[in-house]
C-alpha positions as CSV (number, residue, x, y, z in Angstrom):
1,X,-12.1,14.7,-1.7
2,X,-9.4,16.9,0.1
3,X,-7.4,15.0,2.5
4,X,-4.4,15.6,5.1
5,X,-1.1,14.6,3.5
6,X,1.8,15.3,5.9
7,X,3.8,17.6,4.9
8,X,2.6,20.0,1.5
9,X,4.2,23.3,0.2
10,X,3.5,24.3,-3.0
11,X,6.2,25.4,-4.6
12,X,6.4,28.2,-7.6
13,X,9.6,27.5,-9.9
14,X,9.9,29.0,-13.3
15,X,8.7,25.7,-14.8
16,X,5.4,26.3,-12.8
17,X,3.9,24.9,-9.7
18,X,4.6,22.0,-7.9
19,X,3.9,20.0,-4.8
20,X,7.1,19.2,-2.3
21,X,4.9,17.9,0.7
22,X,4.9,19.6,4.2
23,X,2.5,19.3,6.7
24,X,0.0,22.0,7.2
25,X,-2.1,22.0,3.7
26,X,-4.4,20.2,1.9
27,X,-4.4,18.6,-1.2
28,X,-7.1,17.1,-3.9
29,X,-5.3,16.6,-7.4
30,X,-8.9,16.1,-8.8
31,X,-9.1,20.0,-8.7
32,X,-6.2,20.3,-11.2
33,X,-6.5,20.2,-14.8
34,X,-3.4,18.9,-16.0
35,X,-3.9,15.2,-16.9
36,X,-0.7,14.0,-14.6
37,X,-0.1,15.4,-11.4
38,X,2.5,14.5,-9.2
39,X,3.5,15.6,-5.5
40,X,6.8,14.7,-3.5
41,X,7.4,14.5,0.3
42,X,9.2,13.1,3.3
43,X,6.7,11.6,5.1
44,X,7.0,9.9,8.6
45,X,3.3,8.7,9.9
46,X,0.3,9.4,7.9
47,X,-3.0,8.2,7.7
48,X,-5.2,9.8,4.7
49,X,-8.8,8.3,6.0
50,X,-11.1,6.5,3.6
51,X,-11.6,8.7,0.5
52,X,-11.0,8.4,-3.6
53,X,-9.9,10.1,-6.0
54,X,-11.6,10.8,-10.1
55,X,-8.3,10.4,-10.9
56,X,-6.1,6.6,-11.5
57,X,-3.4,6.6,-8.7
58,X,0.1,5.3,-8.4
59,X,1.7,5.1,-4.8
60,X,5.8,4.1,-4.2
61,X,8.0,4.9,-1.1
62,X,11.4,3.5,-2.0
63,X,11.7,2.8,2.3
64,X,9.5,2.3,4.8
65,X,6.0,0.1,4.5
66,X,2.5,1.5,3.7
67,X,-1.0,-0.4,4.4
68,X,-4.1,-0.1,2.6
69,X,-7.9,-0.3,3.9
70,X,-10.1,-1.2,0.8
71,X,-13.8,-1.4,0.7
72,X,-13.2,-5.5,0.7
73,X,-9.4,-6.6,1.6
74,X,-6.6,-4.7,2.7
75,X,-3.3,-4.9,1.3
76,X,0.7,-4.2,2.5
77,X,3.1,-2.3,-0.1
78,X,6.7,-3.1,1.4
79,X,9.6,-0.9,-0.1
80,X,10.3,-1.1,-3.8
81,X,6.9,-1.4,-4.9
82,X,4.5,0.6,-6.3
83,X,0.3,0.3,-6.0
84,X,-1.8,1.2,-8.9
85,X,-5.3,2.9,-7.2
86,X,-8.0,2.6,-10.3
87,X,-9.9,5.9,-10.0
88,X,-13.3,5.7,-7.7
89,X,-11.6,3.2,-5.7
90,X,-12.4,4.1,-2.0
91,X,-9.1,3.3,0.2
92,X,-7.7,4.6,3.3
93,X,-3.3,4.7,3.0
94,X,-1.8,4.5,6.3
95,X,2.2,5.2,6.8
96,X,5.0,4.8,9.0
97,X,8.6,6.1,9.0
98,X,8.1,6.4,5.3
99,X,10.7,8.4,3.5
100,X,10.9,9.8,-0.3
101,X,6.8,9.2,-0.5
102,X,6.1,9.5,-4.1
103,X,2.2,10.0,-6.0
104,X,1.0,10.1,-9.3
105,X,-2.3,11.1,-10.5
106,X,-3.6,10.3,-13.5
107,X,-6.5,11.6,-15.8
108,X,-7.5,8.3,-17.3
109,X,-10.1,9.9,-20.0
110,X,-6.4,10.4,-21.6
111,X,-4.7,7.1,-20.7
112,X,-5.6,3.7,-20.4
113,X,-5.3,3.0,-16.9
114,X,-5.9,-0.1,-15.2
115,X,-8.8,-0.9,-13.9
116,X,-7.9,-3.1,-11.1
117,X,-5.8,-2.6,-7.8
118,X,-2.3,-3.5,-9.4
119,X,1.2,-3.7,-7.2
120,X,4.4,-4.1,-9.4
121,X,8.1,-4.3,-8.7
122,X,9.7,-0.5,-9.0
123,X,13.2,-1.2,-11.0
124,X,15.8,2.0,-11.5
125,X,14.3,3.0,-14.2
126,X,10.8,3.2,-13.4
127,X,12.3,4.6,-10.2
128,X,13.5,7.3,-11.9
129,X,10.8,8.0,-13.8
130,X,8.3,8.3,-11.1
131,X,11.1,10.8,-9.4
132,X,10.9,12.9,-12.5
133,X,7.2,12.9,-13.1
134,X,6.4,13.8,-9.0
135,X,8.0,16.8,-9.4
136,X,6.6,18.2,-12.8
137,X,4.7,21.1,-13.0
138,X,0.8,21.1,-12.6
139,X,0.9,23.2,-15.6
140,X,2.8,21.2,-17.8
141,X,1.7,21.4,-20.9
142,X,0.3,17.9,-22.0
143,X,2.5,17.7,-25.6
144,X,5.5,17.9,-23.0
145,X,4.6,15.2,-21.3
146,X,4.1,12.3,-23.6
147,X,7.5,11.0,-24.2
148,X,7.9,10.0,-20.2
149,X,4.4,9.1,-20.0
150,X,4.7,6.5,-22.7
151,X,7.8,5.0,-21.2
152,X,6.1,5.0,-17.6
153,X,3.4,3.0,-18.9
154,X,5.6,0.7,-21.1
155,X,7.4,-0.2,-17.8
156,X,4.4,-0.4,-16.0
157,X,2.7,-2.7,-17.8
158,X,5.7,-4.7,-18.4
159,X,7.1,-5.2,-14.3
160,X,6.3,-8.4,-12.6
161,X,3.3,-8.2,-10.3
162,X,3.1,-9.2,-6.7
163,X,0.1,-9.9,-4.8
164,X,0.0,-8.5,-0.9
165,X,-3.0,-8.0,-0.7
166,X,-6.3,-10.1,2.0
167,X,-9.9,-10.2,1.0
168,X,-12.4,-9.4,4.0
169,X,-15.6,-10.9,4.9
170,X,-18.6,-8.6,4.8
171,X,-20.7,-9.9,7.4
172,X,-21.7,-7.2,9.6
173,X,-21.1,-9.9,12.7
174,X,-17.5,-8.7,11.7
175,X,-17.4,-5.2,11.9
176,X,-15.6,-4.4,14.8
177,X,-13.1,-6.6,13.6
178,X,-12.5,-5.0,10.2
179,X,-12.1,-1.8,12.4
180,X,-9.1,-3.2,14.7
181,X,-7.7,-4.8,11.5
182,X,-6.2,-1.2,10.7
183,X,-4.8,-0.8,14.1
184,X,-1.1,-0.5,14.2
185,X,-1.1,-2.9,17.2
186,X,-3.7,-5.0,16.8
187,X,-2.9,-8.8,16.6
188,X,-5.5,-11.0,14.7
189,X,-6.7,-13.6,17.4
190,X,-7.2,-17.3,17.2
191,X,-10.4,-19.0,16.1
192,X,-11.8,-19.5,19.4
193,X,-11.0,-16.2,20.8
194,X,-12.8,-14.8,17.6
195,X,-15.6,-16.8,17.2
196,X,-16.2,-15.7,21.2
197,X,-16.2,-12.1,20.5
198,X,-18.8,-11.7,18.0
199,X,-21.3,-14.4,19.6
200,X,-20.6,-17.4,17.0
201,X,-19.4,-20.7,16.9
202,X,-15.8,-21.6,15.5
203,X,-17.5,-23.8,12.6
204,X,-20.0,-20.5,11.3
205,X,-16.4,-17.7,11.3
206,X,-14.7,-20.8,9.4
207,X,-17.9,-21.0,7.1
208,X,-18.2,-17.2,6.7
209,X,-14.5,-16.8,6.0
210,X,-14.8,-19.6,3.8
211,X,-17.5,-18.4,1.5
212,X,-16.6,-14.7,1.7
213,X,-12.5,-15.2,1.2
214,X,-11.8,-17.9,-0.1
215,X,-10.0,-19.2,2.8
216,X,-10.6,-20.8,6.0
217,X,-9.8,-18.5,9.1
218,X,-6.9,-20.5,9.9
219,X,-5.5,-20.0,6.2
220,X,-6.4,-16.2,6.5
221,X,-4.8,-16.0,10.0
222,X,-1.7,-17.3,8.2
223,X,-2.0,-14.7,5.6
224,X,-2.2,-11.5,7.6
225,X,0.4,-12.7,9.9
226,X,2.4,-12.9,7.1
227,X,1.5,-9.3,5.9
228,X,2.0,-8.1,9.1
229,X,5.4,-9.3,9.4
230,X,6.4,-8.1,5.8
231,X,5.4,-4.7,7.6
232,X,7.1,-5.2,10.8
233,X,10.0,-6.2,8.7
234,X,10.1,-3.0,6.2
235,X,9.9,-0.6,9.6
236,X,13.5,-2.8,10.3
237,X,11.8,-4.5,13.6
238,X,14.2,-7.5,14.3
239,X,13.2,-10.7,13.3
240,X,13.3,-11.9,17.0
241,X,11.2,-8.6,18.1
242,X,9.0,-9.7,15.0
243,X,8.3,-13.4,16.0
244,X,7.6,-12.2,19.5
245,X,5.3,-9.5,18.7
246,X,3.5,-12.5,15.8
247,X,3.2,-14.3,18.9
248,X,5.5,-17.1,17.4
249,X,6.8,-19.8,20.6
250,X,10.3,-19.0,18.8
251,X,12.5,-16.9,16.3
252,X,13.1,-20.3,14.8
253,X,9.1,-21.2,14.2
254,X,8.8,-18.0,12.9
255,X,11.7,-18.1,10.2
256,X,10.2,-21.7,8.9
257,X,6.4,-20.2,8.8
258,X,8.5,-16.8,6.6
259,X,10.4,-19.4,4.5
260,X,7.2,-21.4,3.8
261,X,4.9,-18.9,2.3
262,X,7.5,-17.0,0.7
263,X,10.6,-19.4,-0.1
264,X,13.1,-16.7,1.8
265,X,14.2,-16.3,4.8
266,X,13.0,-12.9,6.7
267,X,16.6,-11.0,6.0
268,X,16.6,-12.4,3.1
269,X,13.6,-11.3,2.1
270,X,13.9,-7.4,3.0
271,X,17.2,-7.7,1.5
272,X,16.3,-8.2,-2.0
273,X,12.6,-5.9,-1.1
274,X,15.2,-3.1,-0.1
275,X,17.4,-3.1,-2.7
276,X,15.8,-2.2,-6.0
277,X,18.6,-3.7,-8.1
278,X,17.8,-7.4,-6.8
């Protein structure tokens, strides 16, 4: 599927073609042959729309935050992490103020991808190889390739995992809500308000979220707020600005609700999620 990335120029070097991103073109790496491709940019808001790709993709931004829309959950990918895409996965990426955006696409009838949604901690040296391997050539011949390839996926498979990622419901009674879910400022309301605007009482959205997630609303609630605040966080919203816009009673409520579900304190938190050699 061709999509709208911001920025895309393809550049012709004497090592080939390559992508440095700029914002008029559009780009589908199942249409090349080579079995990676890679494309660079400077990206500040973005929002692909829900397509997928043949190929396995891996997505890193070493600042700014990106959020994912999947066909069941949505996930958050603060700075310093990477998300693995399995190929046929449909998903909609949305970005802001993201800088030194970095994708890989992989052919996996020559690797052994993953096969489920992965995020992993980025380190230097992965860093640096996904740096390298953005800006090959698209006509790099594959027997060039395979030393870097094999260390990318030795590093892959061996950084620690995170999780930032919210299953979703499926009941159609919930539509409209999935569709404000993705909406920069949309704030997920309370049970009542919720169980109000879809026509049901608070016990059946607690029993659907229940059976469907996992998780009682409440506990859900609790989740995305906490996603969302990892976001508000990585675009450097102040943690007072943060709690207000959460709709926390104080910065202090909102610093002990941070601390509880992740054992850090908000600064602390994008202090060591900023800095790739924490």
């Amino acid at each position: 599927m061709l999509y709208l990335l911001t920025t895309l120029i393809l550049k012709t070097t004497r090592f080939g073609q390559m992508a440095i991103i700029d914002e008029h073109t559009l780009f589908d790496a199942d249409k090349l042959t080579a079995c990676v491709v890679g494309i660079a940019a400077d990206i500040g808001r973005h929002d692909s729309g829900m397509h997928q790709h043949k190929k396995g993709q891996l997505l890193y931004a070493s600042q700014g935050c990106m959020s994912f829309a999947l066909e069941n959950s949505i996930c958050i990918l603060p700075p310093t992490k990477a998300v693995w895409i399995p190929a046929h996965t449909q998903h909609q990426a949305m970005m802001t103020n993201v800088v030194a955006y970095r994708s890989l696409y992989f052919d996996c009838s020559v690797f052994e991808c993953p096969s489920d949604m992965t995020t992993i901690e980025v380190n230097p040296v992965l860093k640096a190889l996904i740096d390298k391997m953005a800006l090959w050539a698209w006509d790099k011949p594959e027997n060039e390739m395979k030393k870097t390839t094999d260390l990318f996926w030795e590093e892959f498979y061996e950084a620690k995992c995170h999780s930032f990622q919210l299953p979703l419901p499926s009941d159609r009674r919930l539509k409209r809500f999935y569709q404000q879910l993705m909406q920069e400022s949309f704030l997920v309301p309370s049970l009542t308000t919720l169980a109000q605007s879809i026509g049901a009482s608070p016990k059946t959205v607690t029993r659907l979220f229940k059976a469907e997630t996992g998780m009682s609303y409440q506990d859900w609630r609790q989740q995305w707020r906490l996603l969302k605040a990892i976001e508000l966080l990585s675009r450097e919203m102040q943690v007072s600005d943060a709690a207000h816009w959460l709709g926390f009673s104080s910065d202090s409520a909102f610093i002990a609700f941070f601390k509880k579900l992740t054992g850090k304190t908000p600064l602390c938190f994008m202090k060591n999620h900023t800095d790739p050699l924490k």
